[in-house]
N, C-alpha and C positions, 0 to 999 in steps of 0.2 A: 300158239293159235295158228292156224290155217284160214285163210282169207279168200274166199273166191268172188271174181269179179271179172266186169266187161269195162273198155272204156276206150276212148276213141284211139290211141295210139299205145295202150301197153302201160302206162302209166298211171299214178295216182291225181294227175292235173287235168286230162281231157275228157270231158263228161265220164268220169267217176262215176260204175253204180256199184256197190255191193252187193253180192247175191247172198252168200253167206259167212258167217265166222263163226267159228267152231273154237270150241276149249280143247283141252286134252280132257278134261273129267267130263265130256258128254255134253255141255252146255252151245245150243246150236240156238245163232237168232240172226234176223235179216231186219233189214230197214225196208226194204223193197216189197212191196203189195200183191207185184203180175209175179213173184218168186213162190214156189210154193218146194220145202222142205221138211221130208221126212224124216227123223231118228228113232233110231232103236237101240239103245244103251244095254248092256249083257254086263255081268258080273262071273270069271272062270271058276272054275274050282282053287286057281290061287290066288284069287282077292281074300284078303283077307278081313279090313273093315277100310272105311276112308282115311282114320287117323294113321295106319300103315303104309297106304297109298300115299299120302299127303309126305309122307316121312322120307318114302323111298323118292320120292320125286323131287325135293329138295335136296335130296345127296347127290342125285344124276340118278339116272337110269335111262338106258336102250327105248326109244319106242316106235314102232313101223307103224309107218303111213304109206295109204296109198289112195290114187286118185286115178279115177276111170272113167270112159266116156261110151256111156251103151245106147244108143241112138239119140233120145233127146234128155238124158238124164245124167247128169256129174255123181258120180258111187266115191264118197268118200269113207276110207276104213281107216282107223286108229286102236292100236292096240298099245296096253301099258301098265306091267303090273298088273293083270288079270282084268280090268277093264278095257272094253269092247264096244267101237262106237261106230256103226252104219249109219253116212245120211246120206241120202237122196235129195237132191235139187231138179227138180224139172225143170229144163228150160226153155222159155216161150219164141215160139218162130221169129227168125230173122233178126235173133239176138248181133250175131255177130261175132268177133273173138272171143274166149273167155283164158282166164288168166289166174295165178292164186299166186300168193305169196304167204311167208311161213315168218312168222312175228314172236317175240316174247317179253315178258315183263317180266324181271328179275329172273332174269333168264342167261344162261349161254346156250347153244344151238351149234352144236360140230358134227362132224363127218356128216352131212350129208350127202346120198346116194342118190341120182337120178336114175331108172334103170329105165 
């Protein structure tokens, strides 16, 4: 999961807000009300059903992310196993920092690449 957030020093202890959490399978939700969050989930010509999805992704598999900032909007892309997942976060004036961390549940998470 990818986790994006503001909070008064960088961390999960000083005013904590979440903007959004994102799945790997498209699943995008917020706690936050003034957040407002777009997705648009794509299936390639190598998806092949969920239960293959589901399969390869418990064995490992490669998946790129990536996180962009185009004026007042956070562009998160996730690609994996032929699904495809853009969301959009607007974010509202005078937010302040914003921050994301990358989380998993019965998970390991290696090489990552900051570029």
């Amino acid at each position: 999961m990818i986790c994006l957030f503001t909070s008064d020093d960088g961390t999960l202890k000083n005013n904590y807000k979440e903007l959004f959490l994102a799945r790997m399978d498209g699943e995008v939700w917020s706690d936050n009300e003034d957040i407002k969050n777009t997705s648009v989930i794509s299936k390639s010509e190598i998806f092949e059903n969920w239960n293959v999805w589901k399969s390869k992704n418990k064995t490992g598999i490669d998946c790129k992310v990536s996180l962009s900032l185009l004026n007042d909007k956070v562009i998160l892309k996730m690609e994996n196993s032929g699904l495809q997942v853009v969301n959009q976060t607007k974010l509202p004036e005078n937010l302040g920092k914003v921050y994301f961390y990358i989380t998993g549940d019965q998970c390991a998470i290696t090489q990552i690449k900051i570029l």
